[in-house]
Each structure stands twice: as C-alpha cells, then as structure tokens.
LOTITOR-289527 format. One record per residue (C-alpha): residue in one letter; y, x, z. Coordinates in steps of 0.5 Angstrom, whole numbers. Example, Ala and Ser with C-alpha at 12.3 -4.5 7.8 and 13.67 -1.06 7.14 Angstrom:
BEGIN
  code      v      u      w
     A     -9     25     16
     S     -2     27     14
END
This chain:
BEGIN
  code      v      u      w
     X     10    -25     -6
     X      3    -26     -7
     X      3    -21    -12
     X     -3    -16    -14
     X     -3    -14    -21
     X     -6     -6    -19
     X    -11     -3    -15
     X     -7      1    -10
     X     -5      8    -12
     X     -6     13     -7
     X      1     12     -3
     X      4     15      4
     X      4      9      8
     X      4      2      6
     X     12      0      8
     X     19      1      6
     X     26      2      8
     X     32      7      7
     X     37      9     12
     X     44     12     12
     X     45     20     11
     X     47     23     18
     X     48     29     21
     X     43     35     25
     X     44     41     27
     X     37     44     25
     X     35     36     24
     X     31     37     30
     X     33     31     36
     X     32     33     43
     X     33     26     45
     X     26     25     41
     X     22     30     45
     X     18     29     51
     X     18     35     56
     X     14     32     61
     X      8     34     58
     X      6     40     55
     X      5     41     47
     X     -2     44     49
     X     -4     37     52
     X     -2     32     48
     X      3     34     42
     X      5     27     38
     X      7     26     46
     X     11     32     47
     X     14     31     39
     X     16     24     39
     X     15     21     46
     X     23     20     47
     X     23     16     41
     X     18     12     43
     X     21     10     49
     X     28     10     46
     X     25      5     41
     X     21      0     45
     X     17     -5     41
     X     21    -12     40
     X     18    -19     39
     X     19    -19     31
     X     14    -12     30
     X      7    -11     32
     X      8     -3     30
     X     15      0     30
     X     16      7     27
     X     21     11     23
     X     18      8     17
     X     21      1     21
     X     27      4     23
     X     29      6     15
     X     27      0     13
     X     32     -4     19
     X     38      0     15
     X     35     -1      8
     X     34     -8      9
     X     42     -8     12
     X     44     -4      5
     X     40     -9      0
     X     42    -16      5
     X     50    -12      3
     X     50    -11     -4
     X     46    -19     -5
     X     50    -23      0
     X     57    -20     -5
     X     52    -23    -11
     X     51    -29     -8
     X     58    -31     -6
     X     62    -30    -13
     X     60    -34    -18
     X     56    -29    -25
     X     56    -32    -32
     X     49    -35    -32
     X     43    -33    -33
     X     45    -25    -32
     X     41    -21    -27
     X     47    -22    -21
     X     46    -29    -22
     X     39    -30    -21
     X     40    -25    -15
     X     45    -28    -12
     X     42    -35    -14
     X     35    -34    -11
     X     38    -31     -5
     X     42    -37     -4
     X     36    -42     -5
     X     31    -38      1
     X     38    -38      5
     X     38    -46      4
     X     34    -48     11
     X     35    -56      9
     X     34    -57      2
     X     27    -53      4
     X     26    -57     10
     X     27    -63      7
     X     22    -61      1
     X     17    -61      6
     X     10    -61      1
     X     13    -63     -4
     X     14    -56     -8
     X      7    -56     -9
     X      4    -63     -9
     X      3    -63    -17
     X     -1    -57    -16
     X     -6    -60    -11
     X     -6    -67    -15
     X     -8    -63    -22
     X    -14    -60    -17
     X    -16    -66    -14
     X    -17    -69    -21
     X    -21    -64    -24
     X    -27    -69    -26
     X    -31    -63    -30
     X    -33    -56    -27
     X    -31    -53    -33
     X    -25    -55    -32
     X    -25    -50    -27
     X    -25    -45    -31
     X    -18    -46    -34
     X    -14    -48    -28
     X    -17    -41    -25
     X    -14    -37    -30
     X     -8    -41    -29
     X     -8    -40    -23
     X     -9    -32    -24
     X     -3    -33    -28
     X      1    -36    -22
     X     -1    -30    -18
     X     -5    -34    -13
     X    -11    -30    -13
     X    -18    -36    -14
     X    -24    -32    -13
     X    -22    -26    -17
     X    -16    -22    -19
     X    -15    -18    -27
     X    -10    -13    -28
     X     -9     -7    -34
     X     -9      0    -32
     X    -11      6    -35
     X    -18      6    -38
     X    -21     11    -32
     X    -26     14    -38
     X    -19     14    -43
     X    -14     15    -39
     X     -8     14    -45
     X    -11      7    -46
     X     -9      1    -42
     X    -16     -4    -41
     X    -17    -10    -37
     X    -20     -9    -31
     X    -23    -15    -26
     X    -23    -14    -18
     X    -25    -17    -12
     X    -21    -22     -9
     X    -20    -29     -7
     X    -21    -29      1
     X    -16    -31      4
     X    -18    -26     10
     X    -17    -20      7
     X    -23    -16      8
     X    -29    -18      9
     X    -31    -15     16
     X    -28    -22     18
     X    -33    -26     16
     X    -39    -22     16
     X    -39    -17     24
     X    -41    -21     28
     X    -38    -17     35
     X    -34    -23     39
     X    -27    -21     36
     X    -28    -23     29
     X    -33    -29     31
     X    -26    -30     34
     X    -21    -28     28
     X    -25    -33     25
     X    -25    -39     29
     X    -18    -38     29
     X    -18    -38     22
     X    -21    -44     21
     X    -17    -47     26
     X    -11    -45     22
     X    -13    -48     15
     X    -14    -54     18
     X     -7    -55     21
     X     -4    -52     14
     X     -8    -58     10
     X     -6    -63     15
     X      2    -60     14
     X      1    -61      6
     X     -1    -69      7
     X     -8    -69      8
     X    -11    -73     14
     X    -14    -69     20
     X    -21    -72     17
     X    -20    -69     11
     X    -16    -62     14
     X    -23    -61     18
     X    -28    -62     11
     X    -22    -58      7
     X    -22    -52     11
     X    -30    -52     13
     X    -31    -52      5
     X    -25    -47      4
     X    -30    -43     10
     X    -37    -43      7
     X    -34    -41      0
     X    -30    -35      3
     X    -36    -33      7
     X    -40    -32      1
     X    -35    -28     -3
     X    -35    -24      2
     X    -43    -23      3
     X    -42    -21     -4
     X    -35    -16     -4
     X    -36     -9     -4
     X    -35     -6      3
     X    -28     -2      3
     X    -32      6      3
     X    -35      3     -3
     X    -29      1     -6
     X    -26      8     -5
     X    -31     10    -10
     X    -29     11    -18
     X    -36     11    -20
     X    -38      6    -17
     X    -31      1    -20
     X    -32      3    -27
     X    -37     -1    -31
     X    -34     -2    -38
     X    -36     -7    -43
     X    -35    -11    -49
     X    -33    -18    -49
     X    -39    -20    -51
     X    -43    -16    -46
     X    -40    -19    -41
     X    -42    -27    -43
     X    -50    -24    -43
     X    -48    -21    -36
     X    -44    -26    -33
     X    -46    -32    -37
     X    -44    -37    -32
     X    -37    -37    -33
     X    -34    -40    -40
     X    -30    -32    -41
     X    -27    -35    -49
     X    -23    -41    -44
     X    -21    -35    -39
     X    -18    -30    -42
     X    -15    -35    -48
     X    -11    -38    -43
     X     -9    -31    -38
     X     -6    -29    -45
     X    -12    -25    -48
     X    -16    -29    -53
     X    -17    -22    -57
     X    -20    -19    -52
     X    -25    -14    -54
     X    -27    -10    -48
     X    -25     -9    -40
     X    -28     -6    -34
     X    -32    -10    -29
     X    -30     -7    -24
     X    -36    -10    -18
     X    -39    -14    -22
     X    -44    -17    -16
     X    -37    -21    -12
     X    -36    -24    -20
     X    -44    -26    -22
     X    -42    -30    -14
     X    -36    -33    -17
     X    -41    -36    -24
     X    -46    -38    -18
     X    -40    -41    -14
     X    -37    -44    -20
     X    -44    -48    -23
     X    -48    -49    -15
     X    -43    -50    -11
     X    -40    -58    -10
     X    -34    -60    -13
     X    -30    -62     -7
     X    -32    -55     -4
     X    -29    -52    -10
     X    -23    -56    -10
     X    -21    -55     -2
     X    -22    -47     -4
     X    -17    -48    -10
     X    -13    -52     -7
     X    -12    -47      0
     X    -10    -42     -5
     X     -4    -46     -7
     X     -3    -48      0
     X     -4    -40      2
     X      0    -37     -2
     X      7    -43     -2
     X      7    -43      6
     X     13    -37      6
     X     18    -41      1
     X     16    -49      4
     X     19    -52      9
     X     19    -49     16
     X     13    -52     20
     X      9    -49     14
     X     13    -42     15
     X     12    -43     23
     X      5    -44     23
     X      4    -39     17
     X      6    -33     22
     X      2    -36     28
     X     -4    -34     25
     X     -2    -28     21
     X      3    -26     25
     X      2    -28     32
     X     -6    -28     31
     X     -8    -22     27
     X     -3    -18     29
     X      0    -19     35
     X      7    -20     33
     X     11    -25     38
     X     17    -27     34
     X     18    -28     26
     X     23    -24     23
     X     31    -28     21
     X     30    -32     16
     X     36    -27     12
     X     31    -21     12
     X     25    -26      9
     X     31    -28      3
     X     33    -21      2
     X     24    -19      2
     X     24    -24     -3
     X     29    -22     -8
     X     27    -15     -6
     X     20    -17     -9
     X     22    -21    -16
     X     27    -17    -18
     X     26    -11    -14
     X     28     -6    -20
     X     36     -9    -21
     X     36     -9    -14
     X     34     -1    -15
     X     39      0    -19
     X     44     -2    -14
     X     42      1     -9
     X     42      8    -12
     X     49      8    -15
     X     51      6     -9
     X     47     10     -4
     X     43     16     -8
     X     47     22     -7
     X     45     26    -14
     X     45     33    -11
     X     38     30     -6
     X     35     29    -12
     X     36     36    -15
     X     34     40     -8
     X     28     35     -8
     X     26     38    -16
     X     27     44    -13
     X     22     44     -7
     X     17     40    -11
     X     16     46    -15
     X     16     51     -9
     X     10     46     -7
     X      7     46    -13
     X      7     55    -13
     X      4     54     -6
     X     -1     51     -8
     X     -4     54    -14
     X     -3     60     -9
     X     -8     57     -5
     X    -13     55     -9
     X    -13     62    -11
     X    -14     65     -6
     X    -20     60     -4
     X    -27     64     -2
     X    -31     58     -4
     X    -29     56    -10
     X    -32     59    -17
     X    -27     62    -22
     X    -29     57    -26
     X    -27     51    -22
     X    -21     54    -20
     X    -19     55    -27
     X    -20     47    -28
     X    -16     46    -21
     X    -10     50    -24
     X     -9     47    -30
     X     -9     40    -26
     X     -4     43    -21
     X      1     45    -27
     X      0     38    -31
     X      2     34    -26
     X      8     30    -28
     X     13     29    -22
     X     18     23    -22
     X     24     23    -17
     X     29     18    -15
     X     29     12    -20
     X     27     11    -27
     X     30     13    -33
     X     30      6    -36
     X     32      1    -32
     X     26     -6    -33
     X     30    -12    -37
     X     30    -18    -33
     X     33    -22    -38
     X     26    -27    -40
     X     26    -28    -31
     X     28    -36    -30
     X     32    -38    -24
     X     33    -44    -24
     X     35    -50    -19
     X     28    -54    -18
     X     25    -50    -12
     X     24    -44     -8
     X     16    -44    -10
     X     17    -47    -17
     X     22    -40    -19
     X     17    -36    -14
     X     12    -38    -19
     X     17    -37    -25
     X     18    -30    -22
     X     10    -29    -21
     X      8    -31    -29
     X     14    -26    -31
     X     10    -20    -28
     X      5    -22    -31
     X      6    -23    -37
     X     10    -16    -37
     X      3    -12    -34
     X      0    -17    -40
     X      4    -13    -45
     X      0     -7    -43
     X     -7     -9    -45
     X     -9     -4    -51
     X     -3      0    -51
     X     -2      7    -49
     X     -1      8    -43
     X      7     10    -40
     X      7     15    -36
     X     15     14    -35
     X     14      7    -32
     X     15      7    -24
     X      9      3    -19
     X     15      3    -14
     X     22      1    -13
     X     27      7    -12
     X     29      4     -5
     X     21      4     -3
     X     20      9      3
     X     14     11      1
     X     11     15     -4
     X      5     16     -9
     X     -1     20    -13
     X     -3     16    -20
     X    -10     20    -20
     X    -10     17    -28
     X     -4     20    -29
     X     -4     26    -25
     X      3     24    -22
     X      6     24    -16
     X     12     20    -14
     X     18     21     -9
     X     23     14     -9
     X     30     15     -7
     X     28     11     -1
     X     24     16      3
     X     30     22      1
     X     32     21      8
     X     31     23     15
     X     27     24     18
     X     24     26     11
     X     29     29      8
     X     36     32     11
     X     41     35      7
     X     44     37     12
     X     39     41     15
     X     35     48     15
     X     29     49     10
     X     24     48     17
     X     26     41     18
     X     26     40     11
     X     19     44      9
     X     16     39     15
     X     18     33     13
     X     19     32      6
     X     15     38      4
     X      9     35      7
     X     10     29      3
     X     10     33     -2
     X      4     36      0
     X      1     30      2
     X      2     27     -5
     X      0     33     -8
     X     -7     34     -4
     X     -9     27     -7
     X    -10     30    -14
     X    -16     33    -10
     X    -19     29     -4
     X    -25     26     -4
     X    -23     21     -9
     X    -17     25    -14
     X    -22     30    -15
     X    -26     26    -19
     X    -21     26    -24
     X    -19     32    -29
     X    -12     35    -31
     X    -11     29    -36
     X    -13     24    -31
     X    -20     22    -33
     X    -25     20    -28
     X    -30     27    -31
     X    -33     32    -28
     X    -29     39    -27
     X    -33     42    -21
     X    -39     47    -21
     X    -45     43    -17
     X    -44     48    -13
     X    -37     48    -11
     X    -38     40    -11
     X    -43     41     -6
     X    -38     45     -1
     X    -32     41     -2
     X    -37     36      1
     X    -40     40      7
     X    -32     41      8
     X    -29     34      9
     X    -36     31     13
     X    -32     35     18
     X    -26     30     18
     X    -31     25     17
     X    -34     27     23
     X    -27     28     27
     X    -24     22     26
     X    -30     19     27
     X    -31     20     35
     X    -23     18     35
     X    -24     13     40
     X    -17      9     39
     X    -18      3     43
     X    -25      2     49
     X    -31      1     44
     X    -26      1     38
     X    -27      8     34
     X    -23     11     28
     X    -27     11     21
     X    -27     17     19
     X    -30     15     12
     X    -25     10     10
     X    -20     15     12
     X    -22     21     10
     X    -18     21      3
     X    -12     21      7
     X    -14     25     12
     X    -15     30      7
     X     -8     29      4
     X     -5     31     11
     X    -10     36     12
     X     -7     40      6
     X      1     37      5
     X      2     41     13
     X     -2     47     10
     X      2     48      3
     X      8     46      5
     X      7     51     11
     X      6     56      6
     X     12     54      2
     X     16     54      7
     X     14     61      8
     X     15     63      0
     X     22     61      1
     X     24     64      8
     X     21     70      7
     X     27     75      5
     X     31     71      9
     X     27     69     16
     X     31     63     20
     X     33     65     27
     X     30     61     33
     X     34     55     34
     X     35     50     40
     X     30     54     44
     X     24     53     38
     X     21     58     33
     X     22     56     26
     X     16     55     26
     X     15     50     32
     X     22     46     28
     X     17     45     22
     X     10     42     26
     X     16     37     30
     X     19     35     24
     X     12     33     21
     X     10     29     27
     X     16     26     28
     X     15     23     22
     X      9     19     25
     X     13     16     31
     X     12      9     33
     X      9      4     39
     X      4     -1     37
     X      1     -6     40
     X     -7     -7     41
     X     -7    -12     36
     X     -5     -8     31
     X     -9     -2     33
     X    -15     -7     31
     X    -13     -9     25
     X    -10     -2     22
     X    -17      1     24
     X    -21     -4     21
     X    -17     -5     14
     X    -12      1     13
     X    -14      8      9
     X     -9     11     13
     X    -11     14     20
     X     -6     11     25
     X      1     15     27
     X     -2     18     34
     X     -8     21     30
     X     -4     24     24
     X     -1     28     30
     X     -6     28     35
     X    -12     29     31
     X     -9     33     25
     X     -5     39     28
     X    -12     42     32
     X    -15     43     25
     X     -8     48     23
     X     -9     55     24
     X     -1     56     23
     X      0     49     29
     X     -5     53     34
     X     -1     60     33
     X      6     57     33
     X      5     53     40
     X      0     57     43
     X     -6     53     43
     X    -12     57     47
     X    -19     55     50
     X    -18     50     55
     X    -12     47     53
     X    -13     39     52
     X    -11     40     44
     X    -15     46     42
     X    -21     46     38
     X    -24     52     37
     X    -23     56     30
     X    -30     55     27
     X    -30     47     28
     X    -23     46     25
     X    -24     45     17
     X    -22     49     11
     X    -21     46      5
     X    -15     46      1
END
C-alpha cells in the first residue's frame, strides 16, 4: 500500500517474515557451510555457502535470504489465521470481519478483472476537469490524504529540536522513480531505466482508457515533471543529515518562503486548519513544486496527478494493470521473472491496513513468552557491554563520555508487541472496490497519525508491527525496538548456547544500539534532541574514524564498474561495525564464569562469528545488486560479512587471520570506534 507517513527509522533491513521455532544443537547448521573454501579467503562463502547453494534463487525473488526464508513461514502462519476469518461469517463491522472480508475481496480475480479501470475512472475525471490551477492545490492535498504522494509528502513526528512534541513535517516525494539518480545520471543503465519507465507509463495510461496518442503526451508530460522534482530533491547523503532536514517555521513564515502554493487551503483540507508552525524539511524540491504548480501547463499538471492515481491502484485493479505493474517494477528494476501468487499479494495487503489486529493473532498464537524474558535479559547484558566499552575508549573525553552513558542508560527497549493494542473500529470495509477501501484504509492512517500533531509524543506507540522481522533505533525517542518476528532463527533460538545467540540476536541488539551513536544517532542527546553533546575535539575523532568505513566500502566493487557508497552506507555500517564488537563482549561477560566448550569442531568463539554471517545468507541477482547499491543505506549481505569481519580483532583472532590470507587487513588499517 502506497503508504508513507514517516521518515524511515533507522532499521535492520527493510522486509519481514517469521518462521517456525526449531531445534539445534549449538544453532550452528553444517549444512549451511562451504568447506571447500577456506574462512581465511572468503568467510560469507565459507559461513553460508551451503545455504545459498541449498536455496537457489526461484523466479518469484530478485534477492532470497534468511530474512526471505522467515518471511515464506510468516506469510503461511498469517495466510492460516486470515483464511479462518475469511471463511466463517463475523458480526459485521468487527475487526475479524474486516479481515476476512478484505482478504476475500484481493482473492476475488473476476470482480477485479471485470472492474478493469473503473475503480478509478472518477478520480481521473475529477483530474481532468480542474479548470483553475488553484484548484490544484486542494486536489494535492486530497490526494496526500489518499496516500497517493503528488509532488510532496507530510507526516508528525517528534519535533527534532523538541523531541516531546509532535510537529508537522514535509518531505520530498512525488517520483514515481523513487530516487532521483534515476532521472539525472547519465551512465547507459539509467538512460535505460528511464526509457523503460517512460514506456511503462505509456502502457499504464493506455490500460486506464486513454488513446495511445494521449498515453504518449501523458507520459512525456509525467517525465518532464518527475525530472524536475528530482533536478530539485536533496541526494540521499544529504537527506542523511539532520541538520540540513531541519528548518522549522511558522506558518506564516512559511507563505513568505513559499508563497507560490495557497498553504491555508492545503492545510485545511489535510485536516490542519489550525496550524501554527512545521518543519520544512528540504525547502528547495518545495519552492520547485510552487514553481511547477504557477509555470508548468495545466495538461502536464493533470497527466503528473493523474499517473499518481494510476501508479498507486495498479496493485489492486485488474490483472492487465497488475501484470504490467510487475514488468517494469519487478521484471525491469529488479530482475525478478515471476509475480508472487495472488494469496500472498492478499495477505501483504491485510498485513498492511490492519497490520496490529493481525499482530495480535499472531503473538497469541506463535510468541512464546519465555523468548521475550531471555530477549530483556540479553538487551540488558548488551546495554552493560556497551557502557563498558565507551569507558574504556582512549579517544574520547571524560566529558563526552559521561554524555554518551547517560544516552546509553536512557534508552528505552520495546520487545515482542505493544502494550496496547491500535483500535480499528473507525477503519471501513465496505463491498464497493478493493481500491476504494485501500484508500479508506490509507485515509485511516492518516488521520490516526493527524491526531499526533501538537500533542506530546508517546514513546509507547510502535513503528512496527510485532510479526515484522526486522528491528529499530528511533533516534528522537532514544529507542530501540525488537518485534517478535525477528525472535527466531537464525536471530534468535531458545534452544541454542549463548554463542549462537550472542552472534545472532546480540548482534542485533548491538546493531540497533550502535545507531544511538553513528554518524547520524550521534547527533542526538539522551533525550532524543538534535543537540550537540560531543567535545570539537572528540566530534573531529569520531570523524577521522568512520572516513575509514567510508574509505573501505568505497573500493568495494560489487559489480564491473559498479562500486559500493560507502557515505550512503556508513550509518549501517557503523551499526554493524559496533553490534559485533559489543555483543562480542557481552558474550564474554556472560560466559566468563562458565566458559562453553568447543562444539562440532568450532570454538565458541568461531560459532559466534558464524551466527552473524549466517544471518546475512542469500543469493541475488545483478538487477538487484544494482538497484540495492544505488538506493539502499544497508550494505548488501556479502559485504556485511566480507567487508565487516576483517575490521573485528576478535573475528581475525578466532579464525586465524595472518598476512597474505585473501581477508586479513592489517591492524593499523581496521577501524576502531565504538
């Protein structure tokens, strides 16, 4: 669902799934190794070649990993506890209702092949007869509540200077592209991205009834607009910089700013009419809309509108939009040859509008209570470890550490699910379309996030659902997040020894810790204020320190001619960097009066650096390399192994790493930070 009301927090890894508990000895898989080739040459080969080779790529995936494989077993759990909704009758209106009928509804292929266009044919008529460019201005905002993202995006989220307030935000959206290197580089493969994009808008007009004369003027129309929002969008590095997102204002500072777009109409019509101030957060892409909304033709305007609608419904219309919908965004940008059953697209969909009652299956129904209480238990032995390393930091001031310990000792730790359950009850399901009640569903999300604005901010409410395997750091809150989905192998094992589960889930753990203090985290007090806490001094090492991640990542060359961004990804790369070296310790802490004994051949230490690249397992296709390596803040898999482990003294010790072995990296070139 074409929903994004939040900035992304600073998360694991962007999927989910969840997958049934089973039984190790250790939690180590021999049938997950490679031991052809030798640790010392090529590690993520060594930890994980046997998986990859066990779980070759199908048609349906462009990347397959264990976070796929998760996802595979959660989507069979969730599709269980959906199809016994959707086949009994439930009172009408109660959330098992809306469920089962919202699933029945993506599941009825003839009702949605013989709808065609029709779904949406009002909402491009209403487009085609603005007759005033004012009248613009109010169908945006329309359309923002619809979710359907025209030319920029607001959501609330805690006032970055103010952190126990809500505050409007604004935020650069509009392109249907999704990054703007699309339409700017001018190397052959995004000259050619491009003409397919153009060719794919075409075929889209032409399904939603349009001639192919007026497809062709509509979708050269939508380019020349996308373009110039993305001529005027901040580049990714940037957007990874809090400062340089913040610019708070009032309202009416604002319309002196901006005064090309009529702010009282906008804002009334989202639902503000009160507003008072917001953060404008990359004010250039919105002075670009003003210009577009006043200079650009009316046609071009409606053709760019009315390609959001058209955009955003092709997943829930008919099968000719949904199959050309997957040729360009599945087939094209990311090398997938086959579209997943039209089941697994349904329970994505309930997943999505109803994501916390489906949560609240789940976890009755597959969360075990004692993983939550080992999970507290090893957040807190990561916590200790941490503060035992920033003490020990010869680098750092006094000062500044005394700042990063109370950070560290105020970070609040949600595991599992909520304590309160979100209330569906105002969300319409109703027998019209499965687009009209996919924009019913995208209207009740926004108005629950409306609510927020000029409220305190909750530090209980959740950003993920709990059968999400992922997990995050919310650097305004100062939290970090663990959802039951990512309680599970090859995260988590209740059945295995602290040195699986150290390297596993600790480094998660750590990881998600870490970001309280990247490159970006940093920047935020205990409090989750965008302030200042470092000493000039300290600011300047931690700098110095983290170019050499920079550095690194940038030779990486993943594909011929296509290197890794080392800037784009330093904040995860930092966060991995640290969760190995603090779940390390901590593993340590908690074995110390009771060492483990060497099991199946491997040290515990050895079983802990396995674990972590385990994690990291999967086969991709080039497509995907290329598209993950131009847009992703995560380095991919391979590299999280591969490029992080020669960094780690206690991984060069445990393997024996020495000169001339294809991985090892002389001591005074790896980084030391956290």
């Amino acid at each position: 669902m074409n929903k994004k009301f939040y900035l992304p927090v600073l998360a694991l890894i962007l999927t989910t799934g969840v997958a049934c508990e089973q039984k190790r000895s250790g939690g180590i898989e021999e049938a997950n190794l490679d031991r052809s080739v030798s640790p010392s040459t090529d590690f993520y080969q060594f930890a994980c070649g046997g998986w990859m080779k066990a779980h070759p790529l199908t048609d349906e995936y462009g990347r397959f990993g264990s976070f796929d494989l998760l996802a595979e077993n959660n989507r069979q759990q969730i599709k269980g506890l959906i199809e016994e909704l959707a086949a009994k009758k439930s009172d009408a209106g109660n959330v098992a209702c809306k469920i089962g009928d919202l699933y029945n509804m993506a599941m009825d292929s003839a009702a949605l092949n013989a709808g065609g266009y029709i779904p949406i044919q009002a909402q491009l008529d209403k487009i085609a007869a603005v007759k005033d460019k004012k009248e613009f201005v109010k169908l945006i905002a329309e359309m923002t509540r619809q979710g359907l993202g025209a030319y920029f995006g607001v959501y609330i989220s805690a006032d970055d200077m103010n952190s126990s307030q809500n505050l409007l935000q604004t935020y650069q959206s509009g392109l249907g592209l999704g990054d703007r290197d699309y339409y700017l580089k001018g190397d052959e493969h995004n000259k050619e991205i491009r003409k397919k994009y153009e060719q794919h808008v075409v075929k889209m007009f032409q399904l939603a009834g349009f001639s192919e004369e007026a497809a062709r003027k509509a979708a050269a129309r939508v380019m020349e607009i996308e373009t110039r929002l993305a001529t005027a969008s901040y580049e990714k590095i940037k957007l990874r910089d809090p400062y340089a997102n913040y610019h708070k204002m009032s309202l009416e500072e604002l319309k002196k700013e901006i005064p090309g777009i009529d702010w009282d109409v906008y804002f009334t019509t989202i639902g503000l009419p009160g507003l008072r101030e917001l953060n404008v957060a990359q004010p250039e892409p919105l002075k670009e809309v003003a210009c577009i909304l006043n200079r650009a033709g009316m046609d071009a305007q409606k053709a760019y509108l009315q390609w959001k609608v058209i955009d955003a419904a092709a997943p829930y219309l008919s099968d000719d939009f949904v199959v050309e919908n997957f040729e360009f965004n599945g087939k094209v940008l990311s090398g997938v040859k086959e579209m997943k059953p039209r089941w697994k697209r349904a329970v994505a969909t309930v997943d999505a509008a109803l994501g916390e009652a489906v949560g609240q299956m789940y976890v009755e129904k597959y969360f075990p209570a004692a993983a939550k209480e080992r999970m507290v238990k090893l957040v807190g032995n990561l916590q200790e470890a941490l503060g035992q390393r920033i003490q020990a930091l010869t680098w750092m001031s006094e000062e500044t550490k005394a700042k990063a310990l109370d950070k560290l000792a105020a970070i609040y730790v949600k595991v599992g699910y909520p304590d309160k359950w979100r209330d569906y009850s105002a969300l319409e399901i109703k027998n019209d379309s499965y687009w009209a009640n996919i924009l019913r569903s995208n209207e009740f999300d926004f108005d629950y996030m409306l609510a927020k604005a000029g409220q305190p901010v909750d530090k209980t409410e959740w950003l993920m659902t709990p059968q999400t395997v992922n997990a995050y750091y919310n650097p305004t809150t100062n939290e970090i997040c663990f959802p039951a989905g990512i309680l599970q192998y090859p995260f988590f094992d209740m059945n295995a020894d602290d040195a699986f589960n150290y390297g596993a889930i600790g480094v998660v753990i750590g990881h998600e810790m870490t970001h309280g203090f990247d490159d970006q985290g940093r920047r935020y007090d205990k409090d989750g204020n965008l302030k200042d806490w470092w000493t000039s001094e300290d600011a300047e090492n931690f700098e110095k320190r983290a170019q050499v991640l920079v550095d690194w990542f940038d030779a990486i060359e993943v594909l011929p001619g296509l290197h890794a961004n080392g800037q784009l990804t330093l904040g995860e790369n930092i966060a991995d960097y640290g969760g190995l070296q603090i779940a390390f310790q901590a593993f340590h802490n908690a074995t110390q009066e009771a060492p483990l004994n060497e099991l199946n051949g491997f040290t515990p230490d050895q079983r802990f650096y396995l674990a972590y690249a385990n994690v990291w397992a999967s086969n991709i296709r080039d497509e995907q390399i290329r598209l993950l390596t131009q847009m992703d803040v995560h380095s991919l898999g391979r590299w999280r192994v591969n490029a992080a482990l020669p960094h780690i003294n206690g991984w060069n010790e445990a393997f024996g790493i020495k000169e001339g072995d294809a991985m090892y990296l002389a001591p005074e070139k790896r980084a030391s930070i956290w």
